[in-house]
N, C-alpha and C positions, 0 to 999 in steps of 0.2 A: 578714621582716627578721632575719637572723641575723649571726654573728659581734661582730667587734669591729672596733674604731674605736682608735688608741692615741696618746695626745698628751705630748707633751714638758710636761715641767715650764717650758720655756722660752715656752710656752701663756702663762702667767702676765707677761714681758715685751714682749709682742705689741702692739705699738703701738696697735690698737685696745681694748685690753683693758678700757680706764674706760670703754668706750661698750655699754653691756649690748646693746641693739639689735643695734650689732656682731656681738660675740661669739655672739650670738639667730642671728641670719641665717649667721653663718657656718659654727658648729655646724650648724644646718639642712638646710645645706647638703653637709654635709661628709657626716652619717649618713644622707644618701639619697641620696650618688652608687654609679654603681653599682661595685661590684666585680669585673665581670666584664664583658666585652664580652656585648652586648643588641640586638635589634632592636625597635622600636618604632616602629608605622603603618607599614615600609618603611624606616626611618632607623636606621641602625647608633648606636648610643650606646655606645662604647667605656668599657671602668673610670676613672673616675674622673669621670664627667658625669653628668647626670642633664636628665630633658624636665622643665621646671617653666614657669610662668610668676611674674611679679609677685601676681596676683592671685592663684596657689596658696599662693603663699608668704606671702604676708598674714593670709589665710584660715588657713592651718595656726600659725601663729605667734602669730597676734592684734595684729599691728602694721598701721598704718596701709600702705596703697601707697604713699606718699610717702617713710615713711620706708626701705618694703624699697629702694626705689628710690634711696633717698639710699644704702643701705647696698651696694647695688651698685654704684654707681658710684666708690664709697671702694674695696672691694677689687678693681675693676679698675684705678684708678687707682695702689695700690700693687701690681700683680700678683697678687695673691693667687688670683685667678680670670677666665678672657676667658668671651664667652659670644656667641652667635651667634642672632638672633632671626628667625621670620619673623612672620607674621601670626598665626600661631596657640598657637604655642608659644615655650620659647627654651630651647637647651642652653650648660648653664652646663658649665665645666671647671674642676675645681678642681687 
């Protein structure tokens, strides 16, 4: 894991911002998509996605599944990220 990650001061007005969870999952998110186009099992993962599921991201964070999942569904509901699941995995786009 190298480089940099660079965020606006405007981070700070981010409609999610009082919900640490939030901000948990979304940073998460944000420092492990990829920055370059990847393939992974056969599946092209282009910059800016990443292969995770719920229960990685639980796992890695220390948040319940319920709430990764409550926090998914907030920032697909304001855009912030779409994400495309199968059975096994799911790519997130940030």
């Amino acid at each position: 894991m190298d480089g940099w990650v660079l965020l606006h001061r405007r981070f700070l007005d981010w409609e999610w911002w009082d919900k640490a969870e939030m901000v948990q999952v979304f940073l998460y998110l944000l420092l492990n998509a990829n920055h370059a186009d990847q393939k992974w099992r056969g599946v092209r993962v282009k910059r800016g996605q990443l292969v995770t599921s719920v229960a990685k991201i639980a796992s890695d964070t220390g948040l319940s599944t319920q709430t990764v999942r409550t926090c998914l569904k907030r920032l697909k509901s304001t855009s912030e990220i779409t994400s495309k699941s199968t059975s096994a995995y799911t790519i997130v786009t940030i």
